[in-house]
N, C-alpha and C positions, 0 to 999 in steps of 0.2 A: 515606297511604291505608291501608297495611297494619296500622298503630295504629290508626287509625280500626276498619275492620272487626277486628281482633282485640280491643278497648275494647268494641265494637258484643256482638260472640259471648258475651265472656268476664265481664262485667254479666250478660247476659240470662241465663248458664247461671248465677251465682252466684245470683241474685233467683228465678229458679225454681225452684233448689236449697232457697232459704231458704222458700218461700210452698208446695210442694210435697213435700220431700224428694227424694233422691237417688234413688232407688229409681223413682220417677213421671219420672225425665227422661231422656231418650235423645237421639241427634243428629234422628231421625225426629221425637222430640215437638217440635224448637226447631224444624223445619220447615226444615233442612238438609239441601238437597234435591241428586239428584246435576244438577237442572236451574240450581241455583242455582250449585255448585261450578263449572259449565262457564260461566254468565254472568260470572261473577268472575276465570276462567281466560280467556277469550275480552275483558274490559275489561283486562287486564294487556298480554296481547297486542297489543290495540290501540294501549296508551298505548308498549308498544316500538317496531313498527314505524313509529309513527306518530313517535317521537323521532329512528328512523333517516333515515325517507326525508321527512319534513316537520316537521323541527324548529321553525319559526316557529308551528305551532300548540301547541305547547306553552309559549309565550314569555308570555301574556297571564295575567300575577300576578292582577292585578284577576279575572277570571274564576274563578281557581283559590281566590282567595279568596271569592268569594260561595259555591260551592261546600263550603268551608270552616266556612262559615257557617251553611249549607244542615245538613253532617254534626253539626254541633250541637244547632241547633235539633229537628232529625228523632230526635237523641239522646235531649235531653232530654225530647218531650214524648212520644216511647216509654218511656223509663223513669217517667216521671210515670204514666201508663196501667197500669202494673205495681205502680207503689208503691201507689198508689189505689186498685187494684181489688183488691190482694192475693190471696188465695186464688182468686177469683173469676174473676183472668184466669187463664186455659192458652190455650196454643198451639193443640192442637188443640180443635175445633170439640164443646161436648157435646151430647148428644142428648136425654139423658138429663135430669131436674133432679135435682141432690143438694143433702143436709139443707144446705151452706154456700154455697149456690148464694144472691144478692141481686143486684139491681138497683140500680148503681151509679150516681149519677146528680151527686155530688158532686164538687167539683177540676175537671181536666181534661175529664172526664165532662159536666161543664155546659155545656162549648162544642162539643165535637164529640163524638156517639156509641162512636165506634172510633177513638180516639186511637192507638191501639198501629198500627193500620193505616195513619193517617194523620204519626204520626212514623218508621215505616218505610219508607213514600214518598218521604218529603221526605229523607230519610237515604241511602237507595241513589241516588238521584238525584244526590243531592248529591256523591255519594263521585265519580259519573262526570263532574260540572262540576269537580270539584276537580282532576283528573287531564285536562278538557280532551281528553276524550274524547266528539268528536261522535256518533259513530257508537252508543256503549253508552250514553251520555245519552239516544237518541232510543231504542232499543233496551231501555234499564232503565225506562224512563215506560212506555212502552205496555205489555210484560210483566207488571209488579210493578202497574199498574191496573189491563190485566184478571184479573189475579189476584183481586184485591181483590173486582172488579164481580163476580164469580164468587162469591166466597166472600163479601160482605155479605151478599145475600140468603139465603139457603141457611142462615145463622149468625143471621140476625134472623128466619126463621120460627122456631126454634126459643126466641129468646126474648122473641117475640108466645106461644108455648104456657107457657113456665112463667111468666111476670109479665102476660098480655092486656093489660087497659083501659090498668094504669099504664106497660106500655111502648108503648104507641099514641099515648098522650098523649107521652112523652117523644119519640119518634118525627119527630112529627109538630112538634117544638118545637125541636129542635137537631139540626142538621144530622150528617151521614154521616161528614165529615170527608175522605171524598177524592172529588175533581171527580168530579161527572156521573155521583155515585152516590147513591140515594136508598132 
């Protein structure tokens, strides 16, 4: 788990570093948050006490490996979302359009709108199946979704203004990428 999220951090700051410079990144811009540092603090916890006084939930390999699976998958097709969209994606939210601003709509992009969003789902989730942690698996879905449900909309009015028709069309053609967000 600790490789995993420090693999997870330590990519995203490199690939930002490299599509943005050094100067444009901060822990704020990666959207490391002190709500996140306490989720991540709070599933550690978990997975302690949870080894002291009910060890048999931690027993079930198989679980910890879908999980496993889950942190990969959720890897890759977040780092895919980043390679793809290069300049194009930042962490935070612009408001604004600038001159290198496009409409991604190739790779990853083809099949679900907000990959980056959608292999970060599947990633934090998974970090908390891997570790066999009920309580923060039930706890990391609903948080880190409505996060998301929160932050799609609010991120796709802004780009219905700088691309209209052709991101309506697209819109309207490939899905959100995380449940029960459209």
């Amino acid at each position: 788990m600790i490789l995993a999220v420090f693999f997870f951090h330590s990519s995203e700051y490199v690939l930002a570093i490299s599509f943005h410079g050094s100067s444009s990144v901060t822990l704020q811009s990666l959207l490391i948050s002190k709500n996140y540092l306490f989720a991540m603090l709070f599933s550690f916890m978990e997975y302690f006490v949870e080894i002291f006084f009910f060890p048999g939930l931690k027993e079930y390999w198989w679980i910890s490996n879908v999980g496993l699976v889950m942190v990969i998958i959720g890897e890759i097709i977040r780092k895919l979302a980043i390679i793809t969209a290069g300049q194009a994606f930042t962490h935070l939210i612009k408001i604004h359009r600038e001159e290198h601003h496009k409409l991604v709509t190739h790779g990853v992009y083809s099949c679900v709108r907000h990959p980056g969003y959608c292999g970060f789902l599947i990633w934090s989730v998974g970090t908390q199946i891997m570790l066999c942690n009920p309580i923060s698996t039930i706890g990391f879905a609903i948080v880190v979704w409505k996060f998301f449900a929160e932050r799609i909309p609010y991120e796709e009015y802004f780009l219905r203004q700088f691309f209209g028709p052709q991101y309506e069309e697209y819109a309207q053609r490939v899905p959100s990428g995380v449940p029960f967000v459209e």
